[in-house]
N, C-alpha and C positions, 0 to 999 in steps of 0.2 A: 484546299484539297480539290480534285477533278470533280467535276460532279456523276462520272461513273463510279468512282472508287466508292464514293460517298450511297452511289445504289447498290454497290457491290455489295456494302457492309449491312445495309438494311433489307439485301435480298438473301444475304445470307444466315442473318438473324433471324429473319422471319421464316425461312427454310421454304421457301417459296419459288421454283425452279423456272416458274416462266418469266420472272420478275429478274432471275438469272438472263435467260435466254436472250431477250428482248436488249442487253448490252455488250451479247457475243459478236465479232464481225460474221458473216457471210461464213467465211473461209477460216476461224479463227485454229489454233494449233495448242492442244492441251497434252501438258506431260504431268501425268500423275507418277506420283511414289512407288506404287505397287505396281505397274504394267510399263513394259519395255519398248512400247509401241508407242506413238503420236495419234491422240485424238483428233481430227483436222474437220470441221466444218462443226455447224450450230444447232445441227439437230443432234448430232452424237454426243456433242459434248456436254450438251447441255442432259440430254439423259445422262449422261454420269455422273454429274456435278448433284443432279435431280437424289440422285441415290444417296453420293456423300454426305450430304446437309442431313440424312436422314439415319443415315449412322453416327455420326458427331451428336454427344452430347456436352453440355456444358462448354457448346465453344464460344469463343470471346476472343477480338482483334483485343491484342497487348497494345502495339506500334504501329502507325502507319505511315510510311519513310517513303520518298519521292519526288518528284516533281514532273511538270510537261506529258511526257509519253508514259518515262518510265516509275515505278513503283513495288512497294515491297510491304508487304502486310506480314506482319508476324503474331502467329495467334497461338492458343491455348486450347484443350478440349479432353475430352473423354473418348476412348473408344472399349464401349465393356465397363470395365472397371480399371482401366489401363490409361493411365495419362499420355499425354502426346503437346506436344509442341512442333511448330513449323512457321513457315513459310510460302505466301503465295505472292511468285516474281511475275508482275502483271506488266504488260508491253501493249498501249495503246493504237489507234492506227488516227490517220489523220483526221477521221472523224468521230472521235474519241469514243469507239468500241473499245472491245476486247480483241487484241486480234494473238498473243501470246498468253499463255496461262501455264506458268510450272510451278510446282507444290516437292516443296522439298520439307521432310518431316524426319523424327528422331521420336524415341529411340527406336532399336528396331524389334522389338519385341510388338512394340506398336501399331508398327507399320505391317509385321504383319498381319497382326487383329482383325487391320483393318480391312489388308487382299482377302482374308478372309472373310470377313462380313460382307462384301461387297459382292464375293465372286455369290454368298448363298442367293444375295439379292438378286443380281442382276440375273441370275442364271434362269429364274423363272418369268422375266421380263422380257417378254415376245418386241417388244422395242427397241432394246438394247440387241437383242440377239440380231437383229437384220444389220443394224447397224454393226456387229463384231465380225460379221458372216462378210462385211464390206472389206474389213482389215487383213481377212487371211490372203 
């Protein structure tokens, strides 16, 4: 296994967001489930990725499929009391960052759980907010 994937998984068990950060590229490009938009660079995404890990409970990588660049983690978790499963399709860059990150999840009753917990969170997050204020 890469040795990001392998920090991936122990930065995202340990729900620890700079431990995130520190293997995003510069530039990296994040598409989440719930928002329509592309997250693009290390500080924004990494505030949201900061959030997600902290809405998730009981999450746990099932699979982890890949090779070289590309990779696929298939995981398991809670949101609420609402089960979820997913996907996060991770696309390395040549010095084995993060430089793609997309999170494809089911069901959808789930997913929206989750725009919702996420939007209560981040909404009071004066950090995230300059960072969204970037996207309009």
């Amino acid at each position: 296994m890469h040795p990001t994937i392998t920090q991936m998984k122990s930065a995202v068990a340990s729900g620890n967001p700079d431990q995130l950060k520190a293997i995003l590229a510069p530039d990296v490009r994040f598409l989440p489930p719930t928002y329509y938009k592309t997250w693009t660079g290390r500080d924004p995404v990494a505030a949201v990725l900061g959030h997600v890990v902290q809405v998730f409970s009981d999450f746990r990588y099932r699979r982890v499929m890949g090779e070289g660049l590309d990779w696929a983690l298939e995981f398991q978790c809670k949101i609420g009391d609402l089960d979820a499963v997913g996907v996060d399709l991770i696309t390395l860059n040549q010095d084995g960052l993060i430089q793609d990150f997309e999170v494809v999840m089911r069901p959808y009753k789930s997913v929206g759980a989750l725009r919702d917990a996420m939007n209560a969170r981040v909404m009071t997050d004066a950090r995230f907010l300059k960072f969204k204020d970037a996207l309009s």
